[in-house]
N, C-alpha and C positions, 0 to 999 in steps of 0.2 A: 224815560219812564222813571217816576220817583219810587226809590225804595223805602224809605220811614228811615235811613240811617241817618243819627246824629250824628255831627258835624265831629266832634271832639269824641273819638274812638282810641278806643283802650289800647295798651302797646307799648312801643319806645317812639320818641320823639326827640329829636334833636333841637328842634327849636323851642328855645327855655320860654319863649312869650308862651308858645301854645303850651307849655305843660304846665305854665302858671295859671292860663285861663282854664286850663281841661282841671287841675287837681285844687287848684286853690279854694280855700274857703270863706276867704274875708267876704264880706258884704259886696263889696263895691267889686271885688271877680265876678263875683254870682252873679250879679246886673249884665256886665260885659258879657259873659256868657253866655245868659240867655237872649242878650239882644243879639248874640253871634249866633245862635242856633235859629229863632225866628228869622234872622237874613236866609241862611242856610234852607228852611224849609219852602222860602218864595225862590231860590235861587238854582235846589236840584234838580236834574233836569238839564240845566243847560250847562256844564261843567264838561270839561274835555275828562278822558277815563283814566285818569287819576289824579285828578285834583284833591281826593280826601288825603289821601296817603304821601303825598308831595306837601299841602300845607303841615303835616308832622315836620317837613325840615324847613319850610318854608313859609313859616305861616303871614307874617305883613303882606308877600305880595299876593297872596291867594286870598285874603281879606280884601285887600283893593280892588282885585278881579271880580269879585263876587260884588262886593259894594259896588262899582264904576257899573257894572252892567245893571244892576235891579234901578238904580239912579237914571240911568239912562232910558233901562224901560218904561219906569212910570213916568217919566217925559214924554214916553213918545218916541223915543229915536231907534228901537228895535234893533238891539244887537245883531249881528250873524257872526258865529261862530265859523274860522275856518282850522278845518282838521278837529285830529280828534286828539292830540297833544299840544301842548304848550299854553301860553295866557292869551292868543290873540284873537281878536277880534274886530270888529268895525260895525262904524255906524253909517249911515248914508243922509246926507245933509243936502240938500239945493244941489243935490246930484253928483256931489264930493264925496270918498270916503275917507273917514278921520279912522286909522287905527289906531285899538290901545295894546 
């Protein structure tokens, strides 16, 4: 179920990319930004239950995770998420799974 939360929430963050995107003002952050937030609103939902609060330390590969699965969905390849922690998931190909 999607709650309306933005992606880049208020707090401490350890990783200095997200608090450059989350606080920064220059022009070309603000772009990044908001293409990271529109990912984010086709992407919540299908997030293990705490992917918000982990991209704070973590934020490249919880980017990738988010990006690799909406990529893969509007292909066609229908992620399944397994569990409800960590980045993994899989795709099902000519009856193979490829996990990321």
């Amino acid at each position: 179920m999607k709650s309306g939360r933005p992606f880049f929430g208020k707090g401490d963050a350890v990783d200095s990319t997200y608090r450059l995107l989350r606080d920064g003002s220059a022009e070309h952050l603000v772009e990044w930004r908001d293409y990271i937030e529109s990912l984010w609103r086709r992407y919540e939902g299908n997030q293990d239950t705490n992917f918000l609060e982990d991209a704070k330390a973590h934020f490249l590969p919880r980017f990738w995770e988010m990006y690799l699965w909406l990529s893969m969905s509007e292909r066609g390849c229908n992620p399944v998420r397994v569990g409800s922690s960590g980045s993994e998931f899989y795709v099902e190909l000519n009856g193979r799974r490829y996990w990321v």
